[in-house]
DRENKOL-917884 format. One record per residue (C-alpha): residue in one letter; x negated, y, z negated. Coordinates in nm, 4 decimals. Layout:
BEGIN
REC type        X        Y        Z
REC    A        X        Y        Z
...
// end
This chain:
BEGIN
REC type        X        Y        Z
REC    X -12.2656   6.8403  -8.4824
REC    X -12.5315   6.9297  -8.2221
REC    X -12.8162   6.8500  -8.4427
REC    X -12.6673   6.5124  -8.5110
REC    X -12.5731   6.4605  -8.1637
REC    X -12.9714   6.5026  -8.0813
REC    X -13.1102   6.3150  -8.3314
REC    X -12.9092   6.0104  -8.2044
REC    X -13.0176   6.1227  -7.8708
REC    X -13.3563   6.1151  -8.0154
REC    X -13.3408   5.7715  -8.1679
REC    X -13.2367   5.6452  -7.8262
REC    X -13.4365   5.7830  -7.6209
REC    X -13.7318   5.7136  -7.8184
REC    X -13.6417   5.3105  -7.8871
REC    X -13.6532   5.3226  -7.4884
REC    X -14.0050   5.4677  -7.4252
REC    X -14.1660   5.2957  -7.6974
REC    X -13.9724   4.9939  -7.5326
REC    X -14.2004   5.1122  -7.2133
REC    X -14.4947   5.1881  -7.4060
REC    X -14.4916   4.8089  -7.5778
REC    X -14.4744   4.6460  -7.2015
REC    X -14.7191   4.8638  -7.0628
REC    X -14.9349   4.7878  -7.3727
REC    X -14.8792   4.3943  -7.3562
REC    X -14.9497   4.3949  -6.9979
REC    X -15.2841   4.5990  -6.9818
REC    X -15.4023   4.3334  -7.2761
REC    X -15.2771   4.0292  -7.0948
REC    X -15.4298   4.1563  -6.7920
REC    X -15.7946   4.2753  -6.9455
REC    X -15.7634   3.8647  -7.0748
REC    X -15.7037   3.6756  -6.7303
REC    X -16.0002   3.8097  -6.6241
REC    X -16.1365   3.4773  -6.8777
REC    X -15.8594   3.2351  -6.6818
REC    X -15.9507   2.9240  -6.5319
REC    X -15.8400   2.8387  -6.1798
REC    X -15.6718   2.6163  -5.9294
REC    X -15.6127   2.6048  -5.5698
REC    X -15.2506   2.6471  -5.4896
REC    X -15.0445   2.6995  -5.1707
REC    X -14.8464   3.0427  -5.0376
REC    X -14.4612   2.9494  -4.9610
REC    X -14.3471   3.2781  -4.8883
REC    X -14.5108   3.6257  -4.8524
REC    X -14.3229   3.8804  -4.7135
REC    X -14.2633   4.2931  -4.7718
REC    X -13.9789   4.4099  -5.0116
REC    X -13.8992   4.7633  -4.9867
REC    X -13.7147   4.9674  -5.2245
REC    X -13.4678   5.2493  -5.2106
REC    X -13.4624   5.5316  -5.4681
REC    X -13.1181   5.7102  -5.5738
REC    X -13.3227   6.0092  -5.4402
REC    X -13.4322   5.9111  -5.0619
REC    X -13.8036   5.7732  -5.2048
REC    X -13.8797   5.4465  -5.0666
REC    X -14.1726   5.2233  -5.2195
REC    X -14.3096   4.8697  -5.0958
REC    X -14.3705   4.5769  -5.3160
REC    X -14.5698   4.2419  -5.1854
REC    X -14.3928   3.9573  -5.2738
REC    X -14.5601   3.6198  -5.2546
REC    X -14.4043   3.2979  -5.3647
REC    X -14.6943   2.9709  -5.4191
REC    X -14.6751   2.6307  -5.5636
REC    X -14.9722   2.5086  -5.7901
REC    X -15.0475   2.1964  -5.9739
REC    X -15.2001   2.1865  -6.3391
REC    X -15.2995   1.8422  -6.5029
REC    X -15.0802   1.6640  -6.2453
REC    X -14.7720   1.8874  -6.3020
REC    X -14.6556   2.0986  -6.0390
REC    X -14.5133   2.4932  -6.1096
REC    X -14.4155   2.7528  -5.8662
REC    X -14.5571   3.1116  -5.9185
REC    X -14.4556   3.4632  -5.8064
REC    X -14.6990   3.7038  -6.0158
REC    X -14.9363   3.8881  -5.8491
REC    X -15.0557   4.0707  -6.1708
REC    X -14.8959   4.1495  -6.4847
REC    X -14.8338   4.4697  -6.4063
REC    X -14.6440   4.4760  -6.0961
REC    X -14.7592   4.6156  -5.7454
REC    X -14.5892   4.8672  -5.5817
REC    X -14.6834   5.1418  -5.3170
REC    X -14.5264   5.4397  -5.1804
REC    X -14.7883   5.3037  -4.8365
REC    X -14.6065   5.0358  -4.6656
REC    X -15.0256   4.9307  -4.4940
REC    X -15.1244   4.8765  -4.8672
REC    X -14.8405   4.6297  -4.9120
REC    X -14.8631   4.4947  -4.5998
REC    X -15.2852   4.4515  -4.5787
REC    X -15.1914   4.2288  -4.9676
REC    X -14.9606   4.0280  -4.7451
REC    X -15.1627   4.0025  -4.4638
REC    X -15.4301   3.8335  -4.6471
REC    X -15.1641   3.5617  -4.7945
REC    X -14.9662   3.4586  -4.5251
REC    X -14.7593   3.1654  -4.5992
REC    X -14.9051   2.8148  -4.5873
REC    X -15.2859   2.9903  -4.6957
REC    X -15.4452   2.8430  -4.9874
REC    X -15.5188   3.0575  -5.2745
REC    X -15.6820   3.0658  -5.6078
REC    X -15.3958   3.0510  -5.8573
REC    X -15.4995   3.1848  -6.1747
REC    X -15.3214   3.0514  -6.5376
REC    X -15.2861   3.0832  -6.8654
REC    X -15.4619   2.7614  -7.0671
REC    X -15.1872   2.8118  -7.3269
REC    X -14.9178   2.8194  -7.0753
REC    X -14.9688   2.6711  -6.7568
REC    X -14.6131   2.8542  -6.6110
REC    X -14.7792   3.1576  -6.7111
REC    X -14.9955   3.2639  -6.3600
REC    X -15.1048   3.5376  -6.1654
REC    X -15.3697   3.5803  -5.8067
REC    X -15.5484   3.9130  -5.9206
REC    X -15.6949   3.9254  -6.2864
REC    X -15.9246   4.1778  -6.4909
REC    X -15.8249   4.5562  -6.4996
REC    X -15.7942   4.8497  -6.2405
REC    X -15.7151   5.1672  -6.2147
REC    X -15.3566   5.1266  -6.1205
REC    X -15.3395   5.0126  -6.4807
REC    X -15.4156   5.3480  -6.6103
REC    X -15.1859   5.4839  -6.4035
REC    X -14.9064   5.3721  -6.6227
REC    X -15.0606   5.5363  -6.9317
REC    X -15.0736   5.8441  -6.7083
REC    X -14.7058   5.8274  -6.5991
REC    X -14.5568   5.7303  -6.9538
REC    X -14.7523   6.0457  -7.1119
REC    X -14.4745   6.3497  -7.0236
REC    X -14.2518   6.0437  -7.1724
REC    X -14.4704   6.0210  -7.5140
REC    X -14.4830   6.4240  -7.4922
REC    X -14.0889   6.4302  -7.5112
REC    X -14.0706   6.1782  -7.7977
REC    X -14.2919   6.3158  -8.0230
REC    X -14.1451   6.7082  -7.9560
REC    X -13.8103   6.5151  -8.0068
REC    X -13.9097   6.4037  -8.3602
REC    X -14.0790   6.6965  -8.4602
REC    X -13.7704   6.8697  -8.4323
REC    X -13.5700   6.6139  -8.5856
REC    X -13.7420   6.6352  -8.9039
REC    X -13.7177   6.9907  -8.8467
REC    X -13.3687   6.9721  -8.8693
REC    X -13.3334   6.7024  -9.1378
REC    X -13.5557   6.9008  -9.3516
REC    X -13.3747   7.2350  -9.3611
REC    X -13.0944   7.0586  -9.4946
REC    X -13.2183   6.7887  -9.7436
REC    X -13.4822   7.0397  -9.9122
REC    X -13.3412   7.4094  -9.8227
REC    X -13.7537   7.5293  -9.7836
REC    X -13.7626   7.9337  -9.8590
REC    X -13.7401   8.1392  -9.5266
REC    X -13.6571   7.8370  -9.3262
REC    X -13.9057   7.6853  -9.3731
REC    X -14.1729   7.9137  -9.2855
REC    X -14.5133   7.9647  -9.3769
REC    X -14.5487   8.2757  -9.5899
REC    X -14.8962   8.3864  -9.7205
REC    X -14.9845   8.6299  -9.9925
REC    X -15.2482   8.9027  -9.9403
REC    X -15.2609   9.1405 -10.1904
REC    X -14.9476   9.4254 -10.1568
REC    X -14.9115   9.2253  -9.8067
REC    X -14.6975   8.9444  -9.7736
REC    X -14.7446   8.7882  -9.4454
REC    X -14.4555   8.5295  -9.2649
REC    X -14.6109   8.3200  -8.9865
REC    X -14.3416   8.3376  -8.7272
REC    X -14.5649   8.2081  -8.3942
REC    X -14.2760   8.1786  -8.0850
REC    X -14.4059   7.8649  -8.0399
REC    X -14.6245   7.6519  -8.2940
REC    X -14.9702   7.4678  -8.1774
REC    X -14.7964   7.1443  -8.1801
REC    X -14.5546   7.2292  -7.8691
REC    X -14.8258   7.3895  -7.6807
REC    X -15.0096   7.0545  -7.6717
REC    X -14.7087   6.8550  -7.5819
REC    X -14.6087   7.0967  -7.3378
REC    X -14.9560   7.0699  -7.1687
REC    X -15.0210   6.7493  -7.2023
REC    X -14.6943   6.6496  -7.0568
REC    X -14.7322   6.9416  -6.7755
REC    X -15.0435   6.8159  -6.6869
REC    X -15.0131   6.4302  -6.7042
REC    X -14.7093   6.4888  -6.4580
REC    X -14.8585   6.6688  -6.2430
REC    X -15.1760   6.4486  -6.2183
REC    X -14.9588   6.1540  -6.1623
REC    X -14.8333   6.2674  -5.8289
REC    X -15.2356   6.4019  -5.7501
REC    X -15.3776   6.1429  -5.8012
REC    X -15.1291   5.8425  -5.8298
REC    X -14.9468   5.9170  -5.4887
REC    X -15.2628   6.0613  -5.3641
REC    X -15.4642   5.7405  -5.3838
REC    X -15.1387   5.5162  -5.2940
REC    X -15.1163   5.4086  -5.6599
REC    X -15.4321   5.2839  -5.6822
REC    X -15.6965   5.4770  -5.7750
REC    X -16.0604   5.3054  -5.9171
REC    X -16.1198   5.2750  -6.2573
REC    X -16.3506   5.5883  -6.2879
REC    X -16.1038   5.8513  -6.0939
REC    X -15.7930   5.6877  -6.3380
REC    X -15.9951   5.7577  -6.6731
REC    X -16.1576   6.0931  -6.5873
REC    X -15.7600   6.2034  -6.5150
REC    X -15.7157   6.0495  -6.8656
REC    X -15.9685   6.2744  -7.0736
REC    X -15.8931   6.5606  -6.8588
REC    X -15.5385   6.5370  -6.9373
REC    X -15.5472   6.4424  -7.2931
REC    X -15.8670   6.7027  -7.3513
REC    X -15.6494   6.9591  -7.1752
REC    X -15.3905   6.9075  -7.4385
REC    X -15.5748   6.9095  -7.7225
REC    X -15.7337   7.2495  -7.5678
REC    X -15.3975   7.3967  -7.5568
REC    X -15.3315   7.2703  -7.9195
REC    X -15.6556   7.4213  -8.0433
REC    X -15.6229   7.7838  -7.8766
REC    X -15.2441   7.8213  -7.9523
REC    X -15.3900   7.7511  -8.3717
REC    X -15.6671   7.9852  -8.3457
REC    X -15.4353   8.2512  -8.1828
REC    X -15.1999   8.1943  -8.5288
REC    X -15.4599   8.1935  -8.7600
REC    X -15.5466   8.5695  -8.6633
REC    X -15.2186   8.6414  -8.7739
REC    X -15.1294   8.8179  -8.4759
REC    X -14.8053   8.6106  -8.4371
REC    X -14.7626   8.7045  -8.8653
REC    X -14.4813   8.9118  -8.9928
REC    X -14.5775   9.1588  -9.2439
REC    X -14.4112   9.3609  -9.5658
REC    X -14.6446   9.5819  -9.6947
REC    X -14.4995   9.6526 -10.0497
REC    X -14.7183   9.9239 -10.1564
REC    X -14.6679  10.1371  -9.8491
REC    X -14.2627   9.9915  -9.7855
REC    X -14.3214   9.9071  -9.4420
REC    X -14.3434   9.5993  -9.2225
REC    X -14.5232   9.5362  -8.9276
REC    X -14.3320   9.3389  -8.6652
REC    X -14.5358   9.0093  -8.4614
REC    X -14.6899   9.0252  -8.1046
REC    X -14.4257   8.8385  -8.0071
REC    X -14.1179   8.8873  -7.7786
REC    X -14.2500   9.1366  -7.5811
REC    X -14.4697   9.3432  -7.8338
REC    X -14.8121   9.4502  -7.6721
REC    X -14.8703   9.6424  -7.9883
REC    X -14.8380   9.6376  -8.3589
REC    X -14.4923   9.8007  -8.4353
REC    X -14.4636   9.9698  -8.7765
REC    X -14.0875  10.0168  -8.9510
REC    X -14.0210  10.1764  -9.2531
REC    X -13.8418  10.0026  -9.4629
REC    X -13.5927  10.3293  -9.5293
REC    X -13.5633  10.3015  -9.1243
REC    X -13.3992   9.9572  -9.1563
REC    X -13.0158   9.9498  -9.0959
REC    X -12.9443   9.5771  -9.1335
REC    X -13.0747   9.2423  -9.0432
REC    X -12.8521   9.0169  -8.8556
REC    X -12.8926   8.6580  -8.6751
REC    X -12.7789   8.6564  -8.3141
REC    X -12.6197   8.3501  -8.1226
REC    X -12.7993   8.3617  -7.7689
REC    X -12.5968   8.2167  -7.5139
REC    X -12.8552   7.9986  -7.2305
REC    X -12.6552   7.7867  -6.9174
REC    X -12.8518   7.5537  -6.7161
REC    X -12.8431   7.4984  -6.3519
REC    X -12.5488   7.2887  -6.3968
REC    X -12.3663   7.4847  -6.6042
REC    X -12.4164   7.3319  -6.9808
REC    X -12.4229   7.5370  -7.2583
REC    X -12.6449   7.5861  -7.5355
REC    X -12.6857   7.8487  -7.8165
REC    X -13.0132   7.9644  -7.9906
REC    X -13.0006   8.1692  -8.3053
REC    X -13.2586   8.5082  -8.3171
REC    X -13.3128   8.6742  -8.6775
REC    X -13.3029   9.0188  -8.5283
REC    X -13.3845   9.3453  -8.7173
REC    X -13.1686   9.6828  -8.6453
REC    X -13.3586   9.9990  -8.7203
REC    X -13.2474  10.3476  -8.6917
REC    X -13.2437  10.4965  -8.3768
REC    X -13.3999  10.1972  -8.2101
REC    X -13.0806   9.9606  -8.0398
REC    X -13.3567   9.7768  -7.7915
REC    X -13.4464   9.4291  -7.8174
REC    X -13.7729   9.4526  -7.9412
REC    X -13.6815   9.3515  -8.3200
REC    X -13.6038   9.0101  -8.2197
REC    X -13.8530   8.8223  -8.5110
REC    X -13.7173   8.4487  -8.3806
REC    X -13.5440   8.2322  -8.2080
REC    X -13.4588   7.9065  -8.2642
REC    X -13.1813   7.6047  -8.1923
REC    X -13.1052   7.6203  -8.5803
REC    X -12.8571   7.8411  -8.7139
REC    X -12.9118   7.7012  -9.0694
REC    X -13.2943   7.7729  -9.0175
REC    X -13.2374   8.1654  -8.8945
REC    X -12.9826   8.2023  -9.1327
REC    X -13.1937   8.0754  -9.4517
REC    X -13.4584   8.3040  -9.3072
REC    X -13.2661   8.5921  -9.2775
REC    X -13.1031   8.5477  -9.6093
REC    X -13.5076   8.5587  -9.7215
REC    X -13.5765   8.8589  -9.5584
REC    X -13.3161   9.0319  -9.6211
REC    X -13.3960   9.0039 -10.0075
REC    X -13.7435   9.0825  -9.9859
REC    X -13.7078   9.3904  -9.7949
REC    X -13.3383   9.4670 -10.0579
REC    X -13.1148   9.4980  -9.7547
// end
């Protein structure tokens, strides 16, 4: 029931930021084309400061500016300062946009030749632009962790995968089960997200939403570069096979990950091994939901700490199919 409950979660949540994604896509393309607009002179009817109140005390100011136009001898009234819309968190930015329109001024109304209705007063890019790509990116980050474990979850149950669905690699008597606490893939997201966040209130409130085009694209690269950083060091560190599981069959022994606490490679005997059992982990958040994670956890003689915890994850089919795999290999 959970799993189903989150891929519908998933499904929804992801029709609304690529919803998000489309507009801010649409706009940044519509407003990279005015920049090619023809002209006319039109007149400012209203212009005036609109400030907004957050659920959460912020408080952001938006210039508003109403003109009237003519195009070919019809007349249109306009309220579009750009495609993408401007909003502060300083109320002098707002104010210095509305200070140079006061009503009655003339201005240069720019239109669309297809669509005369279609206007704005400030065409080609900036950096505020960017900004958007910035702020939707811990958005994205969410999404695409949110599929990756729905197909996760889908796949355990439609194909059954041995161990769970884990990668398990042959090496002479060794037999080695790639069980990283967290894969490449979520180390990326996680920093990408982390830092695209973080470098949205930086440099976004920093530069009262409107940074220049070089400061908005370096905080691009250095986000997305930092995320594919993390995704490359988190794959190396699993490719040594220091996160790896391994049954030595010759010698009857496993070695236990660097993982969960391990500093060192632990070595049980497989004659030391009392049972194998998977362990529903209890977490509350701050507000006091509930959620249970599932840890394949090994019990060896004489031992009754927690460091044989091998995994834990949100799937109790996954940690019990794995268990059910170990537990054959090692004849438990």
């Amino acid at each position: 029931m959970q799993g189903a409950f989150l891929i519908l979660f998933t499904l929804f949540y992801s029709v609304t930021v690529l919803a998000f994604d489309g507009l801010m896509v649409n706009n940044l393309f519509k407003q990279f084309e005015s920049s090619g607009y023809p002209s006319v002179t039109g007149t400012v009817t209203r212009s005036l400061v609109q400030i907004h109140h957050s659920s959460k005390g912020g408080v952001s100011y938006e210039p508003v500016i109403n003109y009237h136009y003519s195009v070919s001898g019809q007349s249109f009234t306009g309220k579009k300062l750009r495609y993408n819309p401007i909003s502060s968190s300083s109320q002098f930015a707002a104010s210095s946009v509305v200070g140079e329109h006061p009503a009655g001024s003339t201005v240069l109304v720019f239109y669309n030749p297809e669509n005369p209705r279609d206007t704005l007063l400030f065409t080609g890019i900036k950096g505020c632009d960017f900004l958007l790509i910035l702020f939707l990116t811990p958005f994205n980050a969410v999404m695409i962790g949110l599929f990756a474990w729905s197909w996760s979850w889908l796949r355990e149950r439609i194909v059954r995968p041995a161990a769970g669905g884990m990668k398990i690699i042959t090496d002479g008597m060794n037999i080695r089960v790639r069980l990283p606490q967290y894969g490449a893939m979520i180390w990326c997201l996680a920093t990408t997200g982390g830092l695209g966040f973080t470098a949205m209130f930086i440099i976004g409130f920093g530069m009262q939403m409107n940074p220049s085009i070089p400061v908005a694209l370096s905080t691009l690269t250095v986000v997305f570069l930092g995320g594919l950083g993390a995704l490359y060091w988190q794959w190396m560190k699993i490719q040594s096979g220091i996160d790896d599981l391994v049954i030595n069959e010759d010698s009857r022994s496993l070695e236990l990950p660097l993982t969960f606490g391990r500093n060192v490679r632990m070595t049980v005997n497989l004659a030391d091994i009392e049972s194998l059992t998977v362990e529903r982990i209890e977490h509350r958040n701050s507000k006091g939901g509930v959620t249970f994670s599932y840890a394949p956890t090994l019990h060896v003689r004489g031992d009754e700490s927690a460091a044989s915890k091998l995994a834990d994850w949100s799937d109790k089919l996954r940690a019990d199919d794995f268990a059910a795999w170990l537990r054959q290999k090692l004849g438990i």
